[in-house]
N, C-alpha and C positions, 0 to 999 in steps of 0.2 A: 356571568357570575356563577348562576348552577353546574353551567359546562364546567367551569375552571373546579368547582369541588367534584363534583362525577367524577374527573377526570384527575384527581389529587386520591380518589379513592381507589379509582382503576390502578393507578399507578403504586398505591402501598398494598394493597391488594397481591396484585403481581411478585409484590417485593418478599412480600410474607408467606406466600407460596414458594418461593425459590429458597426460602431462610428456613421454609420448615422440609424441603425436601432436602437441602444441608445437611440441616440436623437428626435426620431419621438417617442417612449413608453414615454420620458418625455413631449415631446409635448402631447400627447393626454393623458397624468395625467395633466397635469397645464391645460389643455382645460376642463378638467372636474370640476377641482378645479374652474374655474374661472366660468362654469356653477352654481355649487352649491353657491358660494358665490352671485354670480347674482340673484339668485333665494331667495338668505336670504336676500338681498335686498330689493326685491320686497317685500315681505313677512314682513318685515320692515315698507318699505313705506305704505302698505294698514294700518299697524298696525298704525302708527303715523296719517293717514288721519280718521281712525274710532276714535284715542281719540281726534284727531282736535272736530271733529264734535260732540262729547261727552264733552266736556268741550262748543261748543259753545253753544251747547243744554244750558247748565247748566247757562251759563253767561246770555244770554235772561229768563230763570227762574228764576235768581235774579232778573236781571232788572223788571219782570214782577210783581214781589213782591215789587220791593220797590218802583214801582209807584201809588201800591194799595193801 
């Protein structure tokens, strides 16, 4: 009777080691995933802040034109 729970404990024990070393390999894929998407972010943002600045460029060269 003891042996059979010991051994019902051994056995979730076991189960629950291999479910959380699962779940730590998912975690540190979605930690990367969520690095690289970060980083296409950024990469993003610089990109939208250089055609900001390239379109403002361009709007002060009309204006400078159509005041001449």
């Amino acid at each position: 009777m003891i042996d059979q729970k010991i051994q019902t404990a051994i056995d979730k024990i076991k189960s629950l080691k291999a479910e959380k070393e699962e779940l730590q390999k998912r975690v540190m894929s979605l930690e990367e995933i969520i690095k690289t998407k970060n980083q296409e972010i950024e990469n993003l943002l610089s990109e939208r802040d250089l055609i900001k600045k390239q379109i403002e460029a361009l709007l002060r060269e009309l204006d400078l034109d159509s005041n001449a």
